[in-house]
N, C-alpha and C positions, 0 to 999 in steps of 0.2 A: 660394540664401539662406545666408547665414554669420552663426553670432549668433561673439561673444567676452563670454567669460566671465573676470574677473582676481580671483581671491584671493589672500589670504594666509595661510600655516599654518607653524604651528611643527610641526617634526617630531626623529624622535631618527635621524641617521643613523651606521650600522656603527658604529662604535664610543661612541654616546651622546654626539656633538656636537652643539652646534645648528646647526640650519639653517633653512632658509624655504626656500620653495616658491608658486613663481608658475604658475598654469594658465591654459591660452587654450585655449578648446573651438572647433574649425572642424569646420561640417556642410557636407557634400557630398554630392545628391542624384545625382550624374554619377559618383560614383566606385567604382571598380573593386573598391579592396579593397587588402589587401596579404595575399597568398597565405600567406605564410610567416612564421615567427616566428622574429625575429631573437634568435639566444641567445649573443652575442657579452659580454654584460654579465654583472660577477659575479653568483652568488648572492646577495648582500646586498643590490646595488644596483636588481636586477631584482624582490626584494621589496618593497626601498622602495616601487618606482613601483609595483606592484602594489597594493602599502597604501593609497599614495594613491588609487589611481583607483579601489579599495573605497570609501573614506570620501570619493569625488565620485558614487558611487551606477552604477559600473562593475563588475559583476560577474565573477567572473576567466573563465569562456568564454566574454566577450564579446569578449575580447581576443585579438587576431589580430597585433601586431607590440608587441617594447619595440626602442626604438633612440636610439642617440647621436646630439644634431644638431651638426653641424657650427656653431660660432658664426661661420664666416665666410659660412655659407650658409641664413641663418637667416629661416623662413618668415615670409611676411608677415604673419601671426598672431601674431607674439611682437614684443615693440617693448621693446628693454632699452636704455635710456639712463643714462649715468654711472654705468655698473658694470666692475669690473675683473672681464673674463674669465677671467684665469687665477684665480680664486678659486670660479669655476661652471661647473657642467656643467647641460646642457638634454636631458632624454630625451623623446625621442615615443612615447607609446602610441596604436597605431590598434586603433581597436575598431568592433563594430558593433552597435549596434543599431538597432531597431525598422525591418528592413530597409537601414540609409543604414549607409554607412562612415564614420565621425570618427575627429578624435583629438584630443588632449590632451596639451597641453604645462607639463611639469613645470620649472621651474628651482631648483635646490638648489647648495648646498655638493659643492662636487666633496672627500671627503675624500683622491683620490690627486694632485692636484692642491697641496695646501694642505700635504700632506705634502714635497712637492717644494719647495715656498717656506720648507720650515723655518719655518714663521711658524705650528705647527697646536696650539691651546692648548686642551688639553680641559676638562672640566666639572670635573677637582679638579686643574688646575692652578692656583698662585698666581703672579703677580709681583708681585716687592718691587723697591724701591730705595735703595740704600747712598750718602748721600751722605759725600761727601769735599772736601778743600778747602785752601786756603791763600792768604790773606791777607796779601800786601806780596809784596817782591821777591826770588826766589831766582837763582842764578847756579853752584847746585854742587846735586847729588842730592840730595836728601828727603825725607822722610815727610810725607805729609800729613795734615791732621787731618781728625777726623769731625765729621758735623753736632752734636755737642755740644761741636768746638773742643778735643780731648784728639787730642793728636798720636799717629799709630797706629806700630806698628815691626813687626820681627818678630814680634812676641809679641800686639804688643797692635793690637786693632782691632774689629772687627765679630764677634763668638761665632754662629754659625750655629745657629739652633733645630732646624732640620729639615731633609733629606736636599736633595740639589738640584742646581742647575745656573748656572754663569754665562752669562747668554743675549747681556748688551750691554754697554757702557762706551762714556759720551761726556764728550767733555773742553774746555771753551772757558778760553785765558787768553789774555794778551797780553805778545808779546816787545815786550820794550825795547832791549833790545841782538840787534839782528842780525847773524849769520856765518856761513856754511855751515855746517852741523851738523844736528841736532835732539833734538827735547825726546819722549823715551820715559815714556810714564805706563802704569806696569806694576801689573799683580795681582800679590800674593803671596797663598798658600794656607799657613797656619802657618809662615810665613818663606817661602818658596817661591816663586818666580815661576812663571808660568803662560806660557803660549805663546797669549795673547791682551791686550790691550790697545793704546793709541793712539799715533801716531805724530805728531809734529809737525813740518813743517819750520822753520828757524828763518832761510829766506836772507832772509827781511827782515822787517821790523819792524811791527807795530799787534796787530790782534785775530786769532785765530785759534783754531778749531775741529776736532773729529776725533770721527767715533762708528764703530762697528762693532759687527755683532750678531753671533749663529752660533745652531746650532740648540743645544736640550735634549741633555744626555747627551757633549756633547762633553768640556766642565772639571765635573767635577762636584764636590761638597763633603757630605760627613759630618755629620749635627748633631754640636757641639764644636770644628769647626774654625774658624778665626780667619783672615776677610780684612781686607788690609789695600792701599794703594794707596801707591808711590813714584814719584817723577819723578826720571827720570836723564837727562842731558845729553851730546850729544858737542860740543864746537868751545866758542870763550871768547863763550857769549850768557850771555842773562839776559834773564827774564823773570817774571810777577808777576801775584798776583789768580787763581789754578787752581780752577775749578769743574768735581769730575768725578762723573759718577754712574755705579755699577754698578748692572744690574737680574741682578737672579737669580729665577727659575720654579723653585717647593720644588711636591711634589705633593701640600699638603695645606696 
């Protein structure tokens, strides 16, 4: 006999992210057991599932194994449709009571996983977005304006409140004149160009686009500091209508 059992819980994992957590209870009057107790998992993470399977009414020497499941080898007990794996990890707890061997499947927020994807935003992180722009047709490098249309420079642009990070920049405009070349839309940091921003080619002509992200902590910025965005050009194009956004992630 096998019942399944499917919730849902919010929880706080290692370092107070959120996560969720999916459980499927499999009973087996036939099984053996698992002898040994897998302790391959950190400390944090082997708490988690412990926690959990406290507040499923598993008591912690009932528990005989915590383990990693494989997601390419995942028990027919568990059924995850249109979820991105690299973003979860799946622990088994075999436990035992009232005589029978089960277990109980956790699926959570993998935090070393999320950290890998550069993509891991915790609970006081913010993202913001600086929009930029320029309206009609350019054909030599310059400054672009802010969404209140006030042309930014070296000096002048976006004043930074709080401590932070440039996390992305994407930029759609359209050449008009195409030639081998392209169309650079750069950061500067109080004048300063930055060693991130978009690329365009310009070998031929209509609409065209460019984003790129990178993790926290890479470009960082100071409250007081002054971003602003330029477009520089190589080869004789020309092109018109620059709509770019920076996102920056401040920790508060």
């Amino acid at each position: 006999m096998r019942k399944i059992i499917f919730g849902i819980i919010v929880v706080l994992l290692v370092l107070a992210i959120g996560a969720f957590a999916i459980s499927a209870e499999a009973v087996n009057n036939n099984s053996s057991g698992n002898s040994s107790v897998i302790s391959k998992l950190s400390g944090s993470v082997e708490g988690f599932v412990q926690q959990f399977a406290s507040k499923s009414g598993i008591n912690q020497q009932e528990i005989t194994g915590v383990s990693q499941v494989d997601f390419n080898s995942l028990p027919k007990e568990v059924n995850i449709k249109n979820v991105n794996d690299n973003n979860l990890a799946i622990y088994q707890i075999n436990y035992s009571k009232n005589n029978q061997n089960k277990q109980i499947y956790v699926v959570a927020y993998s935090l070393n996983q999320l950290k890998a994807q550069g993509d891991l935003i915790v609970a006081s992180d913010k993202r913001n977005f600086l929009d930029f722009g320029y309206s009609g047709i350019m054909n030599q490098s310059g400054f672009l304006n802010t969404g209140a249309g006030v042309q930014t420079s070296n000096s002048k642009g976006y004043v930074m409140p709080r401590d932070g990070s440039i996390t992305a920049i994407s930029t759609d405009l359209e050449v008009v004149q195409g030639n081998p070349g392209e169309i650079n839309i750069v950061i500067l940091k109080n004048g300063q160009p930055i060693s991130f921003g978009n690329t365009i080619s310009t070998d031929t002509i209509g609409m065209k686009k460019d984003y790129d992200v990178q993790e926290k902590g890479i470009v960082n910025f100071q409250a007081g500091d002054v971003i602003s965005v330029v477009a520089t050009s190589s080869g004789n194009v020309a092109w018109r209508d620059v709509i770019t956004m920076v996102e920056i992630t401040t920790n508060s």
